[in-house]
PAZAPA-4460 file (N, C-alpha, C; in steps of 0.05 Angstrom, whole numbers, plus 32768, in hexadecimal, padded with zeros to 4 digits):
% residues 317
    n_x    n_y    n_z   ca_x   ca_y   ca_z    c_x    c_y    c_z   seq   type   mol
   86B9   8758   87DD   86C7   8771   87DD   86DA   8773   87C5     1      X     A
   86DB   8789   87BD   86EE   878C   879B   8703   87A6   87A5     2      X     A
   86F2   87C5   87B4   8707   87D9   87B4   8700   87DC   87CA     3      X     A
   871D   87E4   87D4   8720   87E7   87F7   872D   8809   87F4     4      X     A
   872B   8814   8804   8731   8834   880C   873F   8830   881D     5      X     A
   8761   883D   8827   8765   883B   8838   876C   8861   8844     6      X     A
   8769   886B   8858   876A   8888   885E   8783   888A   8876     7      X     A
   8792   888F   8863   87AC   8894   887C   87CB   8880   8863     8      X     A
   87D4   8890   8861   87E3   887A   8847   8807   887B   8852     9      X     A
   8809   8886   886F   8820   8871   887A   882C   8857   8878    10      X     A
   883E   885A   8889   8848   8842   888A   8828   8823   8890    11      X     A
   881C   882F   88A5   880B   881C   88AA   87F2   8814   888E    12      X     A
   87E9   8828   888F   87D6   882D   886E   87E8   8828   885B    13      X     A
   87FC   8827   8859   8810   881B   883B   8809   8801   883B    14      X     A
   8810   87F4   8854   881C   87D6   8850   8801   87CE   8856    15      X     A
   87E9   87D6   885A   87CC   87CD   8854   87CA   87CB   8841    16      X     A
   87CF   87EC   8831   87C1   87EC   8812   87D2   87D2   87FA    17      X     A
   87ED   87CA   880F   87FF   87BD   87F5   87E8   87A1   87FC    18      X     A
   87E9   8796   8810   87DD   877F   8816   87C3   8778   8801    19      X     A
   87BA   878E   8803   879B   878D   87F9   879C   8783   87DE    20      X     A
   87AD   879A   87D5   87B3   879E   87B5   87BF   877B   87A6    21      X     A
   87D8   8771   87BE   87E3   875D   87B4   87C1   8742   87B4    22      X     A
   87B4   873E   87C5   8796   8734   87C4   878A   8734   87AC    23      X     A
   8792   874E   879C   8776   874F   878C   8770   8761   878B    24      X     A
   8768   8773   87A3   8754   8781   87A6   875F   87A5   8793    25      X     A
   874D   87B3   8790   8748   87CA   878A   8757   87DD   87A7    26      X     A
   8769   87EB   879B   8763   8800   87B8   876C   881C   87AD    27      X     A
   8760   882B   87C2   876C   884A   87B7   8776   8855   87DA    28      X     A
   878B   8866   87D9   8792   886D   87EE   8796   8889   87F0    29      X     A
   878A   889E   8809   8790   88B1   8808   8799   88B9   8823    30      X     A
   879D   88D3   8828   87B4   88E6   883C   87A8   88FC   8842    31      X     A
   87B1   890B   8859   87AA   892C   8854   87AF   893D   8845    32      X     A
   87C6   8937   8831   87C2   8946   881D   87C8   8934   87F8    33      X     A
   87BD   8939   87E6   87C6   8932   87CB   87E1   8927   87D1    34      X     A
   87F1   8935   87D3   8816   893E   87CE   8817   891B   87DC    35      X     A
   8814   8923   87F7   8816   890B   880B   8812   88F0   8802    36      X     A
   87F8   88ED   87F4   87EF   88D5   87EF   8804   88D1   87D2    37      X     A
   87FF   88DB   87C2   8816   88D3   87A2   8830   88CA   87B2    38      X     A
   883B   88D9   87C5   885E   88D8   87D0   8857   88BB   87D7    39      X     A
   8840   88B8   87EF   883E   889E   8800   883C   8880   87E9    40      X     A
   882C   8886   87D3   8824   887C   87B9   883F   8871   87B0    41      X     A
   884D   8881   87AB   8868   887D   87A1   8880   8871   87AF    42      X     A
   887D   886D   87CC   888A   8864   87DF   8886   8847   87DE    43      X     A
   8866   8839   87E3   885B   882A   87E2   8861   881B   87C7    44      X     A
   885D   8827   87B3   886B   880F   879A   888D   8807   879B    45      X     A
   889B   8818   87A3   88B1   881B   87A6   88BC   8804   87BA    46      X     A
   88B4   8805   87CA   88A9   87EF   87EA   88AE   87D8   87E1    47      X     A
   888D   87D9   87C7   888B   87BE   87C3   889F   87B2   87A6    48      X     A
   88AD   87BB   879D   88C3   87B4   8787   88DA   87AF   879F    49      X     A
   88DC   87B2   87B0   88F7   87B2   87BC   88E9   8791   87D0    50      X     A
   88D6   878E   87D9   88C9   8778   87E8   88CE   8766   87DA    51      X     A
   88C4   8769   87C3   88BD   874E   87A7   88DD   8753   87A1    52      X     A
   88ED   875E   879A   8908   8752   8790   8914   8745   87B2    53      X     A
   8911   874A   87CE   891D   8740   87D9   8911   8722   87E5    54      X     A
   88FA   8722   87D6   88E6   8704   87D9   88D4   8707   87F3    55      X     A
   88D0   871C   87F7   88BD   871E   880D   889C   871A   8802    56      X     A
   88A2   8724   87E9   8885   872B   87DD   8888   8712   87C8    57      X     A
   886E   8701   87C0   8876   86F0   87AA   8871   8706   878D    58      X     A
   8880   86F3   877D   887A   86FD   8768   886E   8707   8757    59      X     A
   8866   871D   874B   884F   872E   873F   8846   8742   875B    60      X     A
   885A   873E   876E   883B   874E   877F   8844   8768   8782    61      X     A
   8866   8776   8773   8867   8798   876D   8853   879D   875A    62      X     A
   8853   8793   8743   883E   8795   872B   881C   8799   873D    63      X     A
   881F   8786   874D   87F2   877D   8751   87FA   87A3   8769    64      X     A
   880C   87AA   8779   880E   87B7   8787   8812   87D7   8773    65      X     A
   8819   87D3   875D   8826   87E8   874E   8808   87F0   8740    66      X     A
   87F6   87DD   8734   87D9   87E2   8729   87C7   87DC   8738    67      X     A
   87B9   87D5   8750   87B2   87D0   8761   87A5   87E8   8772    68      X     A
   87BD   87FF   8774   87BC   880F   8786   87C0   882F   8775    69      X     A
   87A6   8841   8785   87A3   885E   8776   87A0   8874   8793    70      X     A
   87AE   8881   8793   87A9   889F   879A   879D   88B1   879B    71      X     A
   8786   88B8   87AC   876C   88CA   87A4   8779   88E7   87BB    72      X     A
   8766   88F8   87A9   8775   8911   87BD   876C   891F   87D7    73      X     A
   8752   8908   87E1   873F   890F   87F7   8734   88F9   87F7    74      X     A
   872C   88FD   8816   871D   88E5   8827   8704   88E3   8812    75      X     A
   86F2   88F2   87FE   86DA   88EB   87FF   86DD   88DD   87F0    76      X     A
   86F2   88E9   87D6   86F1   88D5   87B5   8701   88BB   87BB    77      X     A
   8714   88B9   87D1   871A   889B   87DC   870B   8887   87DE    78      X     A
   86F8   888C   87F2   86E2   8883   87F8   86C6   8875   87F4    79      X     A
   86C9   888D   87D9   86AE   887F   87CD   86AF   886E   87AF    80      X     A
   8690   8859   87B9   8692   883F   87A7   86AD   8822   87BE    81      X     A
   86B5   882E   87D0   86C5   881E   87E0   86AE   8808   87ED    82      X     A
   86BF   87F1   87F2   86A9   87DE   8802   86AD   87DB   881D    83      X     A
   86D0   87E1   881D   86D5   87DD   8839   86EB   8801   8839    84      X     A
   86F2   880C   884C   86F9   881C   8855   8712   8819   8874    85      X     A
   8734   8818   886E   873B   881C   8883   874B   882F   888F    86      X     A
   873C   8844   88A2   8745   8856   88AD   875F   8855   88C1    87      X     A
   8773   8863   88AF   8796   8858   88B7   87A2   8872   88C5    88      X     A
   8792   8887   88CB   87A4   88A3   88D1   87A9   88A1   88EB    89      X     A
   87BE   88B5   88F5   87D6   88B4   8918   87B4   88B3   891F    90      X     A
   87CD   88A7   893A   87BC   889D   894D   87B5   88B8   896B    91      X     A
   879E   88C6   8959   879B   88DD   8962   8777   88E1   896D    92      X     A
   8769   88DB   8981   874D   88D9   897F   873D   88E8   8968    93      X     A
   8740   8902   896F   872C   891D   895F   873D   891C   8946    94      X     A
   874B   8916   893A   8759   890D   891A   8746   88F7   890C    95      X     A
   873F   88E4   8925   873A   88CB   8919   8717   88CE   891D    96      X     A
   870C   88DB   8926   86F7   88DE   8931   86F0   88EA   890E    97      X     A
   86FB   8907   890B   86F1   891A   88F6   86F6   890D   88D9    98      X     A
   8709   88F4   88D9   870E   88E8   88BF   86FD   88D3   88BD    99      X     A
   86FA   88C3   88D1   86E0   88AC   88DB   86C4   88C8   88CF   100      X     A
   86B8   88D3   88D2   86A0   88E2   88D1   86A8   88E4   88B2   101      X     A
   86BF   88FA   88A7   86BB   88EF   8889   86B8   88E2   8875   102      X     A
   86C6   88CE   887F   86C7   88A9   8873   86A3   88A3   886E   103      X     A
   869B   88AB   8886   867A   88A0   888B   8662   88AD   8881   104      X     A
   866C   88C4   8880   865B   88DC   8866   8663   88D6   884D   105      X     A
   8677   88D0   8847   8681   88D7   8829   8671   88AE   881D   106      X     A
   866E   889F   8828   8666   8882   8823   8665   8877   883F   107      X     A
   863F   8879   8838   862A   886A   884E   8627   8852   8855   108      X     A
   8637   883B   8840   8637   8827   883F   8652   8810   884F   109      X     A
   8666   881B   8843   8680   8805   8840   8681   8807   8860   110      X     A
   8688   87EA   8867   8694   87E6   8886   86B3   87F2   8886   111      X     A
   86B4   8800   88A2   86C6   8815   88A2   86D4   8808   88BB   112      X     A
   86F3   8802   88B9   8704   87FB   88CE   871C   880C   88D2   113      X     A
   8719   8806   88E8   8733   881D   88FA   8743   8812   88FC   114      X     A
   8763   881F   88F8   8781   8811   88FD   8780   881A   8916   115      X     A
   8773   8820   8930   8772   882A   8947   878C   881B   8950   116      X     A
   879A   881C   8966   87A8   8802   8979   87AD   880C   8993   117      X     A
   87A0   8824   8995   878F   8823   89B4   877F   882E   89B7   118      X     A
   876C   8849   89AA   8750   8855   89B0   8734   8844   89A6   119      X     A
   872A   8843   89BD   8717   8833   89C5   8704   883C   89AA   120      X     A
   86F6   8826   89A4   86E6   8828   898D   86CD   8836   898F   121      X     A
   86C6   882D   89AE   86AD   8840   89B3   86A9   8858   89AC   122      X     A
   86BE   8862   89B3   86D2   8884   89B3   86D4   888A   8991   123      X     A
   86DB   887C   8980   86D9   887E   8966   86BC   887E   8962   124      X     A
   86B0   8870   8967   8697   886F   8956   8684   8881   8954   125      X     A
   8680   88A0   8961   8667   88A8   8965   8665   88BB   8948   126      X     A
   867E   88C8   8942   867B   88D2   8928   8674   88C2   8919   127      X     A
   8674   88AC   8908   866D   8892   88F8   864B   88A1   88FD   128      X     A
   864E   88A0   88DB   8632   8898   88D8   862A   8881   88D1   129      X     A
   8613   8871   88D2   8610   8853   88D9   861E   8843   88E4   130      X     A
   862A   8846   88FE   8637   883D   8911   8645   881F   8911   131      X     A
   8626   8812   8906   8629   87F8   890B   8641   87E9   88F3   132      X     A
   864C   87F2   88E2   865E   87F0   88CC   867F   87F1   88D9   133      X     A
   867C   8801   88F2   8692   8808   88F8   86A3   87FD   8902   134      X     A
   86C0   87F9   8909   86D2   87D9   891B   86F0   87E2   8914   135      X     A
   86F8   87CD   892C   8718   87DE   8932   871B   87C2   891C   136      X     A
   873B   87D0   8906   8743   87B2   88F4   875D   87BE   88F0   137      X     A
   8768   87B0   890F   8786   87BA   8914   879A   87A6   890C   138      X     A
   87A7   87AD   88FB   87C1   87AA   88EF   87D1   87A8   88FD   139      X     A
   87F1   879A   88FF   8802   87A3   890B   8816   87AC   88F9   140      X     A
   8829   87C0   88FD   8846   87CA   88F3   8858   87B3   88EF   141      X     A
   8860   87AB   88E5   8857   87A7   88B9   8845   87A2   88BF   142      X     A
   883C   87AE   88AC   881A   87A1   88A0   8820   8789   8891   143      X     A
   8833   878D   8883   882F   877F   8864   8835   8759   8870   144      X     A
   884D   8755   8886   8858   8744   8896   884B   873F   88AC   145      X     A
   8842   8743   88BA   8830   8740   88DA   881B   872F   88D4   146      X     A
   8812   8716   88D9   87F9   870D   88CE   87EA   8711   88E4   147      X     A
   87E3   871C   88FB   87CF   871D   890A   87BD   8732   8909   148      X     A
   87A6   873A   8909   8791   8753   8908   8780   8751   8918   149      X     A
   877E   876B   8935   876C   8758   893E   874F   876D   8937   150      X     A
   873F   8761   8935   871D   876C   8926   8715   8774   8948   151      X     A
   8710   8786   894A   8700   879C   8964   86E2   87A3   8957   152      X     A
   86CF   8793   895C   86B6   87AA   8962   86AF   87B3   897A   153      X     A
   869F   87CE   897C   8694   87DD   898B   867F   87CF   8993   154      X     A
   866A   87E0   899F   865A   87D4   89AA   863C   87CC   8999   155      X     A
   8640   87DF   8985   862F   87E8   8967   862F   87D8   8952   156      X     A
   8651   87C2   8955   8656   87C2   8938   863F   87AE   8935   157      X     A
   8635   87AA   8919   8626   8795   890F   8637   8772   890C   158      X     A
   862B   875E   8911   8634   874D   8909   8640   874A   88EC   159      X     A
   8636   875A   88DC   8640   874D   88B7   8656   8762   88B8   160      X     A
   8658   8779   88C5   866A   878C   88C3   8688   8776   88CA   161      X     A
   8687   876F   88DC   8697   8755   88E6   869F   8744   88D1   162      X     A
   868C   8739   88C9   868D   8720   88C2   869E   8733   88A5   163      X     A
   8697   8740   889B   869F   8752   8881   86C0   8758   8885   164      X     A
   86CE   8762   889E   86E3   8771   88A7   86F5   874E   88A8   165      X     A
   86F0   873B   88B0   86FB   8723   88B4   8700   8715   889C   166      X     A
   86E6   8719   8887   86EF   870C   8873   870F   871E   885E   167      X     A
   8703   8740   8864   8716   8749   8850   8739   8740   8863   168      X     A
   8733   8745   887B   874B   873E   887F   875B   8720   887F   169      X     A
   874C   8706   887E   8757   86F4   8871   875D   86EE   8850   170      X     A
   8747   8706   883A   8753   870A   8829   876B   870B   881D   171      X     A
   8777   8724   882A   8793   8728   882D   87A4   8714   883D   172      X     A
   87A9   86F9   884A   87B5   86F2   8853   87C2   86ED   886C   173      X     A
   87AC   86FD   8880   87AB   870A   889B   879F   86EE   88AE   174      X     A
   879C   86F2   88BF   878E   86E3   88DA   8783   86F8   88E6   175      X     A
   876B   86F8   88EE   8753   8702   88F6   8752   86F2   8915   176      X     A
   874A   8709   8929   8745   8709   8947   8730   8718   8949   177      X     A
   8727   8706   895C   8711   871E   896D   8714   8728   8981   178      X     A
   870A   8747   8988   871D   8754   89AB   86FA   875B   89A9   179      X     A
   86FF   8761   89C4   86E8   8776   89D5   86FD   878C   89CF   180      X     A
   86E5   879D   89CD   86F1   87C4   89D1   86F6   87C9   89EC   181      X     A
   870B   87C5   89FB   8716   87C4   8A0F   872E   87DA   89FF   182      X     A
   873A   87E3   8A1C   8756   87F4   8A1E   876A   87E5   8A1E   183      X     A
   8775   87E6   8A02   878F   87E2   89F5   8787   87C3   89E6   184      X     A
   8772   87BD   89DE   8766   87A4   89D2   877B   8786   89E3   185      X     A
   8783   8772   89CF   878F   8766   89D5   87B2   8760   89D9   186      X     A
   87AF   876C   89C6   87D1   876C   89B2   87DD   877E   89C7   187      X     A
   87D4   879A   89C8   87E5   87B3   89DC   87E4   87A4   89F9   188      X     A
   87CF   8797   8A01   87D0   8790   8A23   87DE   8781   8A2D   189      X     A
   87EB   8765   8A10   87FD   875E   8A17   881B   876A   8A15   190      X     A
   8818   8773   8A06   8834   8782   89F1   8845   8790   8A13   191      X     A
   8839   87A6   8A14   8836   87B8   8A27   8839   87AE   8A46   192      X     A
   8823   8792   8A4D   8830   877E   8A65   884C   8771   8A61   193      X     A
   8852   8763   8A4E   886A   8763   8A52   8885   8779   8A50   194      X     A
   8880   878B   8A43   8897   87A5   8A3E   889B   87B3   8A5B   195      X     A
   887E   87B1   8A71   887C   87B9   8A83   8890   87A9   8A98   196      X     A
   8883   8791   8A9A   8896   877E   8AB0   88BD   8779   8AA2   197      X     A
   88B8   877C   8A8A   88DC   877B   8A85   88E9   878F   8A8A   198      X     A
   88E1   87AC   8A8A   88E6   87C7   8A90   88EE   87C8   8AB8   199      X     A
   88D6   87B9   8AC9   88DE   87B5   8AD8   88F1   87A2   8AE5   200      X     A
   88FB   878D   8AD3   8903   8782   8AD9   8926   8793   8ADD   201      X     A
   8931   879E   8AC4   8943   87AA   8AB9   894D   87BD   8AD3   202      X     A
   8935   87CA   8ADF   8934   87E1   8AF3   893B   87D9   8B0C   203      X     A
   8934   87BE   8B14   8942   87AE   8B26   895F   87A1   8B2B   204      X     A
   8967   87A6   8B10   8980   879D   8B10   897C   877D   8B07   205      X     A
   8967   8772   8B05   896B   8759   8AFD   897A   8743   8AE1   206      X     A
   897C   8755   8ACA   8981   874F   8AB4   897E   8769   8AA0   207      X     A
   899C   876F   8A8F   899B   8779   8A80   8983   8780   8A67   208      X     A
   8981   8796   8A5C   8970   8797   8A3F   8974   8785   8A38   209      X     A
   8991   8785   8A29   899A   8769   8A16   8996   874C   8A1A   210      X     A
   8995   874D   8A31   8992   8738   8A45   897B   8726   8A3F   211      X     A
   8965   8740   8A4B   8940   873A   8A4F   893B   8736   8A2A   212      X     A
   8945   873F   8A18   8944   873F   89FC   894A   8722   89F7   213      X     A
   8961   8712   8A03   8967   8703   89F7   8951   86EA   89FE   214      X     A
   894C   86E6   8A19   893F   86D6   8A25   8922   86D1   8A17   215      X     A
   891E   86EE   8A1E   88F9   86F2   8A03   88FA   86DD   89F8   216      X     A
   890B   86E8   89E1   8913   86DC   89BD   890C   86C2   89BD   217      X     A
   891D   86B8   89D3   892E   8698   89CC   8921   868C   89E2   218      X     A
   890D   868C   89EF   8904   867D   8A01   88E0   867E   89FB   219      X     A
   88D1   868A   8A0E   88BB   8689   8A0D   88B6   8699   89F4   220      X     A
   88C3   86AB   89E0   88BA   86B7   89CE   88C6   86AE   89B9   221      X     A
   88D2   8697   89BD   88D5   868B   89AA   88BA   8676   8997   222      X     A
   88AB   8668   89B3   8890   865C   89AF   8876   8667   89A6   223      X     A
   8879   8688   89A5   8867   8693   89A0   8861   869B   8982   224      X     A
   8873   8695   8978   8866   8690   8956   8852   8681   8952   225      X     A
   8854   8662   8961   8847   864C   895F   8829   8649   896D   226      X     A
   8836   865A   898C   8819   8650   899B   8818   8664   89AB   227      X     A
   8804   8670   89B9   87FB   8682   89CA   8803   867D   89E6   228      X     A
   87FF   868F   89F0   8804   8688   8A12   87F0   8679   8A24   229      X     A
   87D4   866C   8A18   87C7   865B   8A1B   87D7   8641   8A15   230      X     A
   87D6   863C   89FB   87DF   862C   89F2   87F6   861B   8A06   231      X     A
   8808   8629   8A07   8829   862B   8A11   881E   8624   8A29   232      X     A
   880B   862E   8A41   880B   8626   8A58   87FD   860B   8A56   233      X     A
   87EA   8600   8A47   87E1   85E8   8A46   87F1   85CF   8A3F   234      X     A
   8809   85DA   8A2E   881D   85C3   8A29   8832   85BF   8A44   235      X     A
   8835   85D8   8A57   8847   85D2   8A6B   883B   85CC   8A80   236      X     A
   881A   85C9   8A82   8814   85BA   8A96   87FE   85D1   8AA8   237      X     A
   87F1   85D2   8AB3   87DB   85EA   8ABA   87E9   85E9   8ADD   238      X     A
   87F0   85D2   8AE0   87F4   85CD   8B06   8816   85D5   8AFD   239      X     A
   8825   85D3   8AE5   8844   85D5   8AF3   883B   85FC   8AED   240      X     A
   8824   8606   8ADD   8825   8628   8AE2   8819   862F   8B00   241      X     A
   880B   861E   8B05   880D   8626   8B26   881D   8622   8B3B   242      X     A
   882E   860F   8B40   883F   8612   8B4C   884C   8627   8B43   243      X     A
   8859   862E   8B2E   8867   8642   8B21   885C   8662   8B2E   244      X     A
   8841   865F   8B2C   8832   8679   8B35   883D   8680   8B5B   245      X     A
   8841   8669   8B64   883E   865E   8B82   8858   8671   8B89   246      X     A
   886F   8667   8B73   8884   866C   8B7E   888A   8688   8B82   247      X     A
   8886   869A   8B60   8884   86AF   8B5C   8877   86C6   8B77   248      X     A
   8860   86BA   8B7D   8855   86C9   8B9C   8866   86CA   8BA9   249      X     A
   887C   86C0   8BB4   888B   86B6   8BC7   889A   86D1   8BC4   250      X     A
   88A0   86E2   8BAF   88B6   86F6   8BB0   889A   870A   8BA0   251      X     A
   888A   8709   8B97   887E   8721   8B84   8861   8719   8B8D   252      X     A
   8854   871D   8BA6   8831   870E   8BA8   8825   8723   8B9B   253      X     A
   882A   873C   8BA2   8819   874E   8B8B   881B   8747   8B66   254      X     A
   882E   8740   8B65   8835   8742   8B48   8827   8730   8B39   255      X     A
   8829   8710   8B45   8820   86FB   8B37   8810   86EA   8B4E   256      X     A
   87F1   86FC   8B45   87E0   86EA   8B56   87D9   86D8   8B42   257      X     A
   87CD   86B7   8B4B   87CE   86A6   8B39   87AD   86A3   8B2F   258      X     A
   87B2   86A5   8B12   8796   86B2   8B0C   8782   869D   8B0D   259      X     A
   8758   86A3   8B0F   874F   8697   8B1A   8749   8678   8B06   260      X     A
   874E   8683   8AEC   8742   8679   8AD4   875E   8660   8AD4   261      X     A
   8772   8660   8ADE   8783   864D   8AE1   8773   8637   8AF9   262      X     A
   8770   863E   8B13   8770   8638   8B1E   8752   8624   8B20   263      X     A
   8741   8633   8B10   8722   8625   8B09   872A   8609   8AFC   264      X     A
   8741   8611   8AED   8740   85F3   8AD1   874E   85E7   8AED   265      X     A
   8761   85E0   8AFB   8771   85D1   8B08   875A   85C9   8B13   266      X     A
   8751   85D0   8B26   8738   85C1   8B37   8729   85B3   8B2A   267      X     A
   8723   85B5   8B0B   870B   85A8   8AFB   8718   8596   8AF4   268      X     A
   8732   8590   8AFD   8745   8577   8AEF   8756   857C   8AC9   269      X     A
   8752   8596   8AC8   8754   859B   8AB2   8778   85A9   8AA8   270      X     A
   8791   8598   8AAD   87A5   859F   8AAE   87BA   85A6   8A93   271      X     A
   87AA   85A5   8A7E   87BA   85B2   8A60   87B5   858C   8A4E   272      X     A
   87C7   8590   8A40   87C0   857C   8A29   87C7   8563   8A3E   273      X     A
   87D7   8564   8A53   87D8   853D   8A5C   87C5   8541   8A66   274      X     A
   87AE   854D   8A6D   878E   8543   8A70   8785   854B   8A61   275      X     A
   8782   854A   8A42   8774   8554   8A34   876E   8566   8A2C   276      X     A
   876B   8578   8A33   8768   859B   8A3B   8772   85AD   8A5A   277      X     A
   876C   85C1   8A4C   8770   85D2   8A63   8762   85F0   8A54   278      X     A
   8779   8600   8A4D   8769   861A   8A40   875A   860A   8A29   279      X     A
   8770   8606   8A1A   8767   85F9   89FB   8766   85DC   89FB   280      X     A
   8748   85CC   89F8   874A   85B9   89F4   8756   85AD   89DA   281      X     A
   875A   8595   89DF   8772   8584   89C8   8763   8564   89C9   282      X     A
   8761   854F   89BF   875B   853C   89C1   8775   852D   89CA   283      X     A
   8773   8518   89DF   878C   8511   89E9   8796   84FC   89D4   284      X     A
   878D   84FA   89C1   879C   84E2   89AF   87AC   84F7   899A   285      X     A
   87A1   8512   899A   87B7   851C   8991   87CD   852C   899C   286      X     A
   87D6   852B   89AE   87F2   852E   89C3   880C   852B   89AA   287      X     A
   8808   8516   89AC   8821   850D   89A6   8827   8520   8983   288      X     A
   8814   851B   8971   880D   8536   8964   8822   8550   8967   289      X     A
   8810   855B   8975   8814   8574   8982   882E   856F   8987   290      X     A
   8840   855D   899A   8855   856A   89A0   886E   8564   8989   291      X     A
   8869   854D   8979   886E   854D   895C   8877   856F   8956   292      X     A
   885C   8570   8954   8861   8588   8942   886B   85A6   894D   293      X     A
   886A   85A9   896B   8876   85B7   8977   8895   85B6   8974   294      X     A
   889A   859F   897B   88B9   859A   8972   88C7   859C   895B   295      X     A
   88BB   859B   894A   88C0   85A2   8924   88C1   85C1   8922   296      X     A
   88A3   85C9   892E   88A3   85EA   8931   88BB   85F5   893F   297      X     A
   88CD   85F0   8954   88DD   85FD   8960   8900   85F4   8956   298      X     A
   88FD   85E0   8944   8914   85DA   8934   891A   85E5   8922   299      X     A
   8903   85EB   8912   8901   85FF   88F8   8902   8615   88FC   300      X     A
   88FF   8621   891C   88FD   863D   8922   891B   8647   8927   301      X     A
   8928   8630   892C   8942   8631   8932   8950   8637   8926   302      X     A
   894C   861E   8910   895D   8623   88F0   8953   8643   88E8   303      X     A
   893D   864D   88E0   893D   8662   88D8   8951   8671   88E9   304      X     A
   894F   867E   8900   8957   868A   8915   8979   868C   8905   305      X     A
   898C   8671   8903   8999   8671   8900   89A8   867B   88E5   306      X     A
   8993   8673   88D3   8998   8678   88B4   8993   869D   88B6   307      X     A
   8984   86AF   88BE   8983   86C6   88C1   8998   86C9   88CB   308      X     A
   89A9   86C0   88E2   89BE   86D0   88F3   89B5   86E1   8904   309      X     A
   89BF   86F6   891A   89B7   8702   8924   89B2   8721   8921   310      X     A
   89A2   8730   8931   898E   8745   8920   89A4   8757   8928   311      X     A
   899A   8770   8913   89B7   8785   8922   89B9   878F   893C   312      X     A
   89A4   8788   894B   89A8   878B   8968   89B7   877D   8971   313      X     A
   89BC   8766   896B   89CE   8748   897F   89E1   8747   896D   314      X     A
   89EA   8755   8951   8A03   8750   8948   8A1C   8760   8956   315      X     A
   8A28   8754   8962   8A3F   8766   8971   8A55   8776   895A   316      X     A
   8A4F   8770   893F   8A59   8780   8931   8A5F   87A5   892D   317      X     A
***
């Protein structure tokens, strides 16, 4: 891949198109209108001079972002000679539907990804002409900072369409996932489960906003830079999350039934890394490894934590 198109030149389509541009790659970005895209154009270099002087961006990458990146005044001249295509406009079905259909007339070729981050891809795809090109290649807000993306195909998409959408996004610097086209992919189902249960928690009287904020941060979301919630349950043991589940019933049985896929590994003898596995296997000679480096990871997370200070939310200033 050499020139990428991005269609939608927001905040989300900015910090794509800067990504791309800082890579290497070719990109041109457009808007619903001319005016839009030059303003957004001009925002976007602006962005990136202020990133690179505050060291976010390495060096040269206002310049690779400043020549890198062009302004077309419509979806078609965007588009074409593009290899890859990513469709960035609100998150509106019949917006994204009628810009998806022009993307796919205007160039028959380039694999075409959606910044979707919750309409089902299936639901995108029927305008697409040659279907099989088509795939959710969702970003998160920053783009430019967020390294996760997770890659959604439909039920159509082609394997190379895939394989194509994974490479450009480790191009840029990204981590590449795979979801099923499910409602709200991965990222929203958890996002959304937890915002849900802390919301209720708040409503109970159990613990403040500030409170439930702080705990997040500095406890279990503190580990989640490092390791997933697989991960994390396999190091604390698969039988101490069931008792844990046990207890939880005791005041909430609707809430936290103990799921079956836990309960399969326990019986198979399969209790997290002190047996070897559990979700994620590990070889047991590397344990000791692992918690090496767990413990380094959450010391350094510290020090940062500390060297930042606290965010303007927790500054009582």
């Amino acid at each position: 891949m050499s020139r990428i198109a991005v269609v939608g030149s927001g905040y989300m389509g900015g910090g794509i198109a800067q990504v791309a541009a800082i890579a290497g790659h070719e990109v041109v970005i457009t808007d619903a209108t001319p005016e839009i895209a030059r303003a957004n154009l001009d925002r976007i270099n602006a962005e990136a001079e202020a990133f690179e002087a505050q060291g976010l961006f390495p060096d040269g990458a206002a310049a690779a972002v400043r020549h890198g990146i062009s302004a077309a005044d419509d979806v078609e001249s965007a588009v074409v000679g593009a290899d890859l295509v990513e469709e960035a406009v609100p998150e509106r079905l019949e917006l994204k539907r009628g810009t998806l259909a022009r993307i796919s007339r205007a160039n028959p070729d380039a694999v075409i990804g959606s910044n979707t981050s919750t309409i089902a891809l299936g639901d995108l795809a029927p305008p697409v002409e040659n279907p099989h090109r088509f795939l959710g290649v969702h970003f998160s807000n920053p783009a430019p900072f967020i390294p996760g993306v997770e890659i959604i195909p439909h039920d159509g998409t082609s394997e190379g369409a895939i394989a194509t959408a994974e490479v450009f996004v480790r191009s840029v610097g990204k981590l590449p996932a795979r979801v099923r086209d499910v409602t709200g992919f991965v990222l929203n189902r958890l996002q959304y489960a937890l915002f849900h249960e802390a919301t209720q928690l708040v409503e109970e009287g159990v613990a403040s906003v500030a409170d439930i904020d702080t705990i997040v941060r500095s406890t279990f979301g503190f580990r989640m830079p490092f390791f997933g919630p697989f991960a994390i349950a396999d190091m604390a043991g698969l039988d101490v999350y069931a008792f844990c589940y046990a207890s939880l019933q005791q005041g909430l049985p609707d809430r936290f039934p103990t799921p079956a896929m836990l309960s399969e590994r326990i019986a198979a003898g399969q209790l997290g890394t002190k047996s070897g596995g559990g979700f994620r296997a590990i070889d047991a000679a590397r344990t000791d490894e692992l918690i090496a480096y767990r413990n380094r990871a959450y010391v350094l997370m510290a020090r940062l934590l500390e060297e930042l200070g606290p965010s303007p939310f927790d500054d009582p200033r």
